[in-house]
C-alpha positions as CSV (number, residue, x, y, z in Angstrom):
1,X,104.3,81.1,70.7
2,X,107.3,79.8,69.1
3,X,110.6,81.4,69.8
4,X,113.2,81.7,67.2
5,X,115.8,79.1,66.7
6,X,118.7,80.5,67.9
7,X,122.1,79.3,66.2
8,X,125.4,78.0,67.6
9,X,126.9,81.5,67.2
10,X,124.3,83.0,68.7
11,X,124.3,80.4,71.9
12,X,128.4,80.7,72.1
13,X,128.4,84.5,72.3
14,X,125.2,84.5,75.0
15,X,126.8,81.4,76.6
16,X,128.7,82.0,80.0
17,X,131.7,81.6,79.7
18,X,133.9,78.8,81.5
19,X,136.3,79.6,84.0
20,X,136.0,83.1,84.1
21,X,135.2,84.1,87.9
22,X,131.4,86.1,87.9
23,X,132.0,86.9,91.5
24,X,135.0,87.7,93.4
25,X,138.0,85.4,93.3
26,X,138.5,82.4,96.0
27,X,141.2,84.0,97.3
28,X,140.0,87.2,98.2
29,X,136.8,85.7,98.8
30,X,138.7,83.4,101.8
31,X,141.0,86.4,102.7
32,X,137.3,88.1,103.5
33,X,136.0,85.6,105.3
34,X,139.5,85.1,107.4
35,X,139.1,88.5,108.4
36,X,135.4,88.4,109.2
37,X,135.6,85.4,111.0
38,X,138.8,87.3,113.1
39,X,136.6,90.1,114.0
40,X,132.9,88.4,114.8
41,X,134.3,84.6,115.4
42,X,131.1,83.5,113.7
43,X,131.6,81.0,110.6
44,X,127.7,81.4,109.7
45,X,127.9,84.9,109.5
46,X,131.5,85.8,108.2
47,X,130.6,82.9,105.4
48,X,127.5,85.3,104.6
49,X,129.9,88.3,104.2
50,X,132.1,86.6,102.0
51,X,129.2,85.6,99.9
52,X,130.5,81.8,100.3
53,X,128.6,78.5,101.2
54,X,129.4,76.8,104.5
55,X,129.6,73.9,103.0
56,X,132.4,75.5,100.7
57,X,134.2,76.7,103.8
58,X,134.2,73.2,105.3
59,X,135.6,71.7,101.9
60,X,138.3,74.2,102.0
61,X,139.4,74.2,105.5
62,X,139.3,70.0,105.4
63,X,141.6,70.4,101.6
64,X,144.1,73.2,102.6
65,X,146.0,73.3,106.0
66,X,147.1,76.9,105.2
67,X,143.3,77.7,105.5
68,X,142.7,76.0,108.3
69,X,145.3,77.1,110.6
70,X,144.5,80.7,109.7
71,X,140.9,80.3,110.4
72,X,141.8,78.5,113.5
73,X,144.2,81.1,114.4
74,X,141.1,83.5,113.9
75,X,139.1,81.9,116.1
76,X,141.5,82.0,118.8
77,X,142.2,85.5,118.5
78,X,138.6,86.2,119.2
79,X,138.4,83.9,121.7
80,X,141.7,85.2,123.4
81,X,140.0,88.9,123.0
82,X,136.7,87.5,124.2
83,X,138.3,86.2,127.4
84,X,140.4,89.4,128.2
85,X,137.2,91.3,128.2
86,X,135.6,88.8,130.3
87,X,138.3,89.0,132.9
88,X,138.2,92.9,133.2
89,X,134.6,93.0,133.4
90,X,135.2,90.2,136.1
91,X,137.5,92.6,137.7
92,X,136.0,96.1,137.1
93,X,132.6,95.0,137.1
94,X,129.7,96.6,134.8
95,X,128.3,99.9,135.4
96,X,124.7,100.6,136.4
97,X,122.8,103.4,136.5
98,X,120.2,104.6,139.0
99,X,117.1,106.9,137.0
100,X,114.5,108.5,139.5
101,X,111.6,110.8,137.7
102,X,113.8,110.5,134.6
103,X,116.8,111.8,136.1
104,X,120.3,109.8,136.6
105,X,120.6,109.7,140.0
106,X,123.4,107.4,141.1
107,X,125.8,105.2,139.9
108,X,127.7,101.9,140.4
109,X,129.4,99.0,139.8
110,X,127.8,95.4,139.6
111,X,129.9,92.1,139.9
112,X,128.8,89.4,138.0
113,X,129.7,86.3,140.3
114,X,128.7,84.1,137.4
115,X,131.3,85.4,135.4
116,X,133.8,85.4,137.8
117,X,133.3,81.9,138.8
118,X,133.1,81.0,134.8
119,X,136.5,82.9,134.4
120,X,138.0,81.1,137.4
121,X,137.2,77.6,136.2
122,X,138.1,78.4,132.9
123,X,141.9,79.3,134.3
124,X,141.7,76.6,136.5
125,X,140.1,74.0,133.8
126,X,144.2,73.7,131.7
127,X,144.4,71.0,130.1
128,X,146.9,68.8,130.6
129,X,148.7,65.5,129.7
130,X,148.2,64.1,133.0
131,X,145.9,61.0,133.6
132,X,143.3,61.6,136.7
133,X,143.3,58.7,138.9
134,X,140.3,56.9,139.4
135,X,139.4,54.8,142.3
136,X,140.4,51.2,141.7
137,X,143.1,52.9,139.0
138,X,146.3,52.8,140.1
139,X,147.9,53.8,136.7
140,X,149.0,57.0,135.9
């Protein structure tokens, strides 16, 4: 089966052409996966919302500091949110439910001590400039 010869006209007009975005533009592109990454804190899965590689992501944020310091501060607003509702939940506790026949019967609170014992660590666990000493160490 032998295809027509197609000529240079032909090719340029069919052609794609170069530099002219087929998808969304980087920026709004990033500003999507900024604000995914805000809301979820995952890079895997805000990346596949923004329709960008990982690899891509990585490029960027090791290139432009202006990216990176966003998506950092994206990752700690989740992680700030994170802990605030792992220190009321630590607090409150988590609400069970008690079914008998199919019927709610009673209800209370559980306490995770887990949790509480990660969330104490974790406020405990500052870091800090100061060296430990270790025996034999007398520096500081």
């Amino acid at each position: 089966m032998d295809h027509p010869r197609q000529n240079v006209t032909e090719y340029l007009w069919t052609a794609p052409q170069v530099g002219k975005p087929r998808r969304r533009t980087n920026l709004r592109r990033r500003v999507t996966f900024l604000r995914e990454l805000e809301k979820t804190g995952s890079v895997s899965y805000s990346a596949a919302r923004a329709g960008i590689d990982r690899r891509t992501l990585y490029r960027w944020r090791d290139a432009d500091l202006r990216f990176r310091e966003r998506w950092d501060r994206a990752l700690q607003l989740r992680e700030d949110e994170l802990l605030d509702r792992g220190y009321s939940l630590a607090r409150t506790g988590v609400p069970r439910y008690v079914f008998r026949n199919g019927i709610m019967t009673a209800t209370y609170r559980r306490h995770d001590e887990r949790l509480i014992m990660f969330m104490l660590n974790r406020t405990r666990a500052q870091p800090s400039d100061r060296r430990i000493a270790v025996r034999g160490d007398d520096t500081f």
